[in-house]
C-alpha positions in Angstrom: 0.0 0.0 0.0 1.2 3.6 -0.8 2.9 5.2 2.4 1.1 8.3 1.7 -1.9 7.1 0.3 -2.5 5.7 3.4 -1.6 8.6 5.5 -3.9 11.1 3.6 -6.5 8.5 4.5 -5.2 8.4 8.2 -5.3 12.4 8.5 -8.8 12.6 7.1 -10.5 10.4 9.5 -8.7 11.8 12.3 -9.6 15.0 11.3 -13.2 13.6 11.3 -13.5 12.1 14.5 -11.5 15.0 16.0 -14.7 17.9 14.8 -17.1 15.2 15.7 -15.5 15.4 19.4 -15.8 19.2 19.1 -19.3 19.2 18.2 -20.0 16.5 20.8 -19.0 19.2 23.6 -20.9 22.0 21.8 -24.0 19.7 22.0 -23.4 18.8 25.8 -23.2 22.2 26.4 -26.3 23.5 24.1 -28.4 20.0 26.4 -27.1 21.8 29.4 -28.3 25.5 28.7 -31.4 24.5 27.0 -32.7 22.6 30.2 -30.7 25.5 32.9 -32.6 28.0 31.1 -35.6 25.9 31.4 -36.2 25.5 27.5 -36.3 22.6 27.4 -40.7 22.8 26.5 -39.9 25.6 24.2 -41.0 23.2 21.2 -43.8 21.0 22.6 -43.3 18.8 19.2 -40.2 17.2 18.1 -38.5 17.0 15.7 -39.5 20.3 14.5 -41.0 23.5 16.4 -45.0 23.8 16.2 -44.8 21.8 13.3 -42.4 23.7 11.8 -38.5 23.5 10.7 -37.8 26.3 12.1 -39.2 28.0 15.1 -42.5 30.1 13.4 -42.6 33.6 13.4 -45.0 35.3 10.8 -48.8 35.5 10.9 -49.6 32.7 8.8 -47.1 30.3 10.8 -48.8 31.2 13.8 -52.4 31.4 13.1 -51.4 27.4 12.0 -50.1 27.3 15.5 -53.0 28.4 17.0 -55.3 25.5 15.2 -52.9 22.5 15.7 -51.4 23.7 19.0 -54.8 25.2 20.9 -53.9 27.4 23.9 -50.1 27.7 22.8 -48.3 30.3 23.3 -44.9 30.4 20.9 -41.8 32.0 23.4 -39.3 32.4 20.6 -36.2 32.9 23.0 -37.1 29.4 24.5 -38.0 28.0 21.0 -34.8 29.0 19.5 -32.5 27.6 22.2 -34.1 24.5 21.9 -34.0 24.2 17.9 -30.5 25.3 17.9 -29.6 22.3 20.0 -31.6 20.1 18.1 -29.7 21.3 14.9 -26.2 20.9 15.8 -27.5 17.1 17.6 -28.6 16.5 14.3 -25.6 17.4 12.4 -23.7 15.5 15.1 -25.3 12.5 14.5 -25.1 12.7 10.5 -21.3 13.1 11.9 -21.4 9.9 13.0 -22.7 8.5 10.6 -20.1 9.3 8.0 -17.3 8.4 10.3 -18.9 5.1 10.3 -19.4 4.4 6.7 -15.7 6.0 6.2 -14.4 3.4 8.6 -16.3 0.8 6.8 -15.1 2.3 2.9 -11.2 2.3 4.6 -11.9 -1.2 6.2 -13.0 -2.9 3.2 -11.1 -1.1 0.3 -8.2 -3.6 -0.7 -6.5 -0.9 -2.1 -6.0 1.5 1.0 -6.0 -1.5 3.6 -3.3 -3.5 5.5 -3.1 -5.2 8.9 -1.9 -2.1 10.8 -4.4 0.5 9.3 -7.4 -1.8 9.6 -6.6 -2.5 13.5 -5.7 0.6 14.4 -7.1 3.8 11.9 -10.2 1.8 10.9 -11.8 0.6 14.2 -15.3 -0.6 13.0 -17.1 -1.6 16.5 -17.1 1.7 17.9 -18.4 4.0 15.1 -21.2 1.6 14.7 -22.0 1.9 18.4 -21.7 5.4 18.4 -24.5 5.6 15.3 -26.8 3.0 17.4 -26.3 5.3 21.0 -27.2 8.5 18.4 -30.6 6.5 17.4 -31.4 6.3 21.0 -30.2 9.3 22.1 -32.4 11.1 19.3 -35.5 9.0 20.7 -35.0 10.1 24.4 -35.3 13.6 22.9 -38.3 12.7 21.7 -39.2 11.4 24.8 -37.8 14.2 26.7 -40.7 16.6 25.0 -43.5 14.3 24.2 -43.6 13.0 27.8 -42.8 16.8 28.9 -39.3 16.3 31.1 -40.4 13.3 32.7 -36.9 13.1 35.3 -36.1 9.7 34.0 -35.9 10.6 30.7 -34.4 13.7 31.1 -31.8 12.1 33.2 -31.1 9.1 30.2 -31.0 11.7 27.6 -28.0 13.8 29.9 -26.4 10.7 30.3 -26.8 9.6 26.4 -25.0 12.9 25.6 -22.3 12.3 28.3 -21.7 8.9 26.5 -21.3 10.1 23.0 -18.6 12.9 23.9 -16.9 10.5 26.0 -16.7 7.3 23.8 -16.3 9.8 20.8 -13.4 11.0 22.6 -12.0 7.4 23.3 -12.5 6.4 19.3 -10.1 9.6 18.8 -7.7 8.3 21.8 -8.0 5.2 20.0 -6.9 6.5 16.3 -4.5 9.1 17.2 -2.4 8.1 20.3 1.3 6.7 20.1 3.1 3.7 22.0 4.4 5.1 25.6 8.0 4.5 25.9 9.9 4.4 29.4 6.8 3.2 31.4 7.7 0.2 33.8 5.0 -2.3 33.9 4.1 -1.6 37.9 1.2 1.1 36.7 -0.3 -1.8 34.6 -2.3 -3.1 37.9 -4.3 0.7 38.5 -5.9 -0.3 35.8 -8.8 -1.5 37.8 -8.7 0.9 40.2 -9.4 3.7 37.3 -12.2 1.4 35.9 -13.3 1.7 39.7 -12.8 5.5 39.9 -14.9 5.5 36.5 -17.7 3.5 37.9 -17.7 6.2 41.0 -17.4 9.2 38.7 -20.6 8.0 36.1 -23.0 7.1 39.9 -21.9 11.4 40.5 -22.6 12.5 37.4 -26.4 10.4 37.4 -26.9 11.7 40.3 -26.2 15.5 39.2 -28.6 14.4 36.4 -31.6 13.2 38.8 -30.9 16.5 40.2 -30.6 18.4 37.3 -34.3 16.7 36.4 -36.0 17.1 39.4 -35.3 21.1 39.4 -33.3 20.1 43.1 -30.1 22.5 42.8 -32.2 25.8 44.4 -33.0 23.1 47.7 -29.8 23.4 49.1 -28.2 26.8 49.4 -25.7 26.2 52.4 -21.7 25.4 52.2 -20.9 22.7 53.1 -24.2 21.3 53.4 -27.3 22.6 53.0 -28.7 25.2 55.3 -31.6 25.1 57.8 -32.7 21.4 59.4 -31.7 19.4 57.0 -30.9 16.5 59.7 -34.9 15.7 60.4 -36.0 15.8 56.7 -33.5 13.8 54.6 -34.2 10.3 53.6 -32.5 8.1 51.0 -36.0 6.8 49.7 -37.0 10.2 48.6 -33.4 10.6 46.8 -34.9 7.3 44.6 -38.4 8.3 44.6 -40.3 8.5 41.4 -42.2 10.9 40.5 -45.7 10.7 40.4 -47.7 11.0 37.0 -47.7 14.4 35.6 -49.1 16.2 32.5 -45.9 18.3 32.9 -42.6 18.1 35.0 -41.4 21.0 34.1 -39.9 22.9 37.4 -40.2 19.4 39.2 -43.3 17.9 41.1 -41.7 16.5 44.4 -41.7 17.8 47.2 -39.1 20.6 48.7 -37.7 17.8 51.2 -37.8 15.4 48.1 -35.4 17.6 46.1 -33.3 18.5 49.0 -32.2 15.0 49.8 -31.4 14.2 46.4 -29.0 17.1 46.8 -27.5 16.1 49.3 -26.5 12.3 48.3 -25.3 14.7 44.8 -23.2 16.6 47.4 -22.0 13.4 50.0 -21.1 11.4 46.9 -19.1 14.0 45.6 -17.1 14.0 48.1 -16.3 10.4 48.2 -16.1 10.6 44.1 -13.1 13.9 44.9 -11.4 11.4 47.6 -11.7 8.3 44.9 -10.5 10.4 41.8 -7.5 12.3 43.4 -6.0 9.2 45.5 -5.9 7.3 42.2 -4.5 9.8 40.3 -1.7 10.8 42.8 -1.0 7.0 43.6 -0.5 6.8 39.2 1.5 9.8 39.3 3.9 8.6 41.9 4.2 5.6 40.3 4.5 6.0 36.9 7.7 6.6 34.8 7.1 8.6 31.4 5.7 12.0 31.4 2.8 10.9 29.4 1.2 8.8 32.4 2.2 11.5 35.0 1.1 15.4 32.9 -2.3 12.7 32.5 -2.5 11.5 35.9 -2.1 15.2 36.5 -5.0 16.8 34.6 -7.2 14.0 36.1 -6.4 15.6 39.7 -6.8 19.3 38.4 -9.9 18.5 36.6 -11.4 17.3 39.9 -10.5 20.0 42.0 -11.7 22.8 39.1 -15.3 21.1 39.2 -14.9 21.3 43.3 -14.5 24.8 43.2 -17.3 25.0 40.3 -19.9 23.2 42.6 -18.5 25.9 45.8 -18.9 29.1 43.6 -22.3 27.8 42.3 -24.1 27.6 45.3 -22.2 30.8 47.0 -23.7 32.8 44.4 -26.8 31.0 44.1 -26.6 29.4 40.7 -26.0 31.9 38.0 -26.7 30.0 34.6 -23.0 30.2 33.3 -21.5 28.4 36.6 -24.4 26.1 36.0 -23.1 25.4 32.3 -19.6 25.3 33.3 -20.2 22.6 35.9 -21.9 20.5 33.4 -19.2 21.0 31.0 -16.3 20.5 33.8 -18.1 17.3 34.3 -17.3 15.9 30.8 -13.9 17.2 31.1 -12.9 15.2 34.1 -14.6 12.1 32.6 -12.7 12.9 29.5 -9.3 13.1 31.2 -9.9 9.8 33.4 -10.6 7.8 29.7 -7.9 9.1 28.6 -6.0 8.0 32.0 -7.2 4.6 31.4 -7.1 4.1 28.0 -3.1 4.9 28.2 -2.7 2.1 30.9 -4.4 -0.2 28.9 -2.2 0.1 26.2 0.5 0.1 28.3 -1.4 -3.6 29.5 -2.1 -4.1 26.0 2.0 -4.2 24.8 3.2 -6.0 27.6 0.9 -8.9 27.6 2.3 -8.8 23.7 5.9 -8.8 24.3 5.2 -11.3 27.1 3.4 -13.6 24.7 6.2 -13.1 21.9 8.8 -14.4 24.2 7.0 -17.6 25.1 
């Protein structure tokens, strides 16, 4: 196969996967302001706006709102937020798409294919995931408005957006990073304990999503913990209490005591998710050997104590929107960095269970 050939190919998919990240966090972020700015109804239809591709605005478009939507009223600000998202979901998800069928076309093609680029620049099993999680991500969205913010919805669909940056991110880790040289083989067993730390960091971030569903955050407004009695009316079975049917969940239907448990568990587990996160990535750094595993290990531990700080200022100053927005997006950052964490120490794994298997 031609040397360059197969590196123009190389460059072009990277370049793919690496705008499809970049989209992935605008996306995140658009979810995030949509549903802090409570938007999240301005289109009680999906996949258009009233019917519409576009949110309506002149007389005709509305006096057809006004027959098929009785009693509507059309809050353009909210509308617009919430179709803007929807657009750049959509493109997303054609993203996707194409990154598949490229990896398929440079899988298949005898022409542009050998060993190493169809193991390691043509990975088919995640781009087809990634398509499947973008089919059910787009029907939670659905669900999202149709059953109007129904909290366990609304809580799937944040975490269906959290997956796609994330394993988007991990299909560009997968493509683009080189071997690590100088590592000793002792970091290979925190392996599992950042599969553990992972497991602790996706229970924190549900949580944030139950109470990002549930309208909780205004519940608790002391530091550390929230002000007032709290003692005599938390209970873990509210935290995990459904909500009861609704015609609409917008601004939440449980109770004040309800909300303010679930943030609470949001706040104790965050703490024990800090603790988790930091002692892993300290015991990595101290361990480690190349500079790769360590400037990681590194932005792991700086990424936690940035969201800390986050969740401090956004309660001191009562939740402005834009701390609200940057805690979301902090959030995806620090699972980001602790995939990327991972996904080097596997490969590190990876090569040494190779070389141990060559000299056998």
């Amino acid at each position: 196969m031609n040397k360059n050939i197969s590196q123009y190919f190389k460059n072009k998919y990277q370049t793919l996967v690496l705008i499809s990240c970049l989209f992935a966090v605008v996306v995140v972020g658009l979810g995030a302001y949509t549903r802090l700015s409570d938007a999240g109804l301005g289109c009680p239809d999906w996949p258009g706006c009233y019917g519409f591709l576009t949110v309506p605005k002149h007389l005709d478009d509305i006096s057809v709102v006004a027959k098929n939507f009785p009693g509507a009223v059309v809050e353009s600000g909210k509308a617009w937020k919430e179709m803007i998202h929807r657009y750049f979901a959509g493109t997303l998800g054609l993203m996707l798409l194409g990154i598949m069928l490229y990896s398929i076309y440079l899988f298949k093609n005898k022409s542009l294919n050998s060993a190493k680029l169809q193991k390691h620049i043509t990975p088919l099993k995640l781009p087809i995931f990634l398509v499947l999680l973008v089919i059910f991500q787009a029907i939670l969205g659905m669900l999202t408005v149709t059953m109007a913010l129904q909290p366990l919805i609304v809580m799937g669909h944040l975490l269906g957006g959290f997956a796609i940056l994330t394993l988007s991110s991990l299909l560009y880790f997968r493509i683009t990073s080189k071997p690590i040289t100088g590592e000793s083989t002792s970091v290979i067993g925190y392996f599992s304990w950042c599969l553990c730390a992972l497991v602790v960091l996706l229970i924190q971030i549900a949580l944030g999503g139950w109470l990002a569903a549930n309208y909780a955050a205004p519940h608790c407004v002391g530091l550390p913990l929230c002000s007032g009695n709290w003692q005599q009316t938390f209970s873990l079975l509210d935290v995990f209490q459904l909500p009861s049917a609704s015609s609409n969940y917008e601004y939440g239907v449980l109770s004040s005591e309800a909300r303010q448990s679930i943030h609470l568990v949001h706040r104790f587990w965050a703490m024990v998710t800090a603790t988790v996160i930091i002692f892993v990535a300290i015991r990595i750094w101290l361990q480690a050997q190349s500079n790769k595993i360590k400037n990681a290990a590194l932005l792991v531990a700086a990424a936690v104590i940035c969201q800390i700080l986050l969740g401090g200022i956004l309660v001191y100053w009562q939740f402005p929107i834009s701390i609200a927005l940057a805690h979301n997006l902090m959030a995806a950052m620090l699972l980001i960095s602790l995939i990327r964490l991972s996904y080097y120490i596997h490969k590190i794994k990876e090569s040494t269970a190779k070389i141990r298997l060559k000299q056998i």
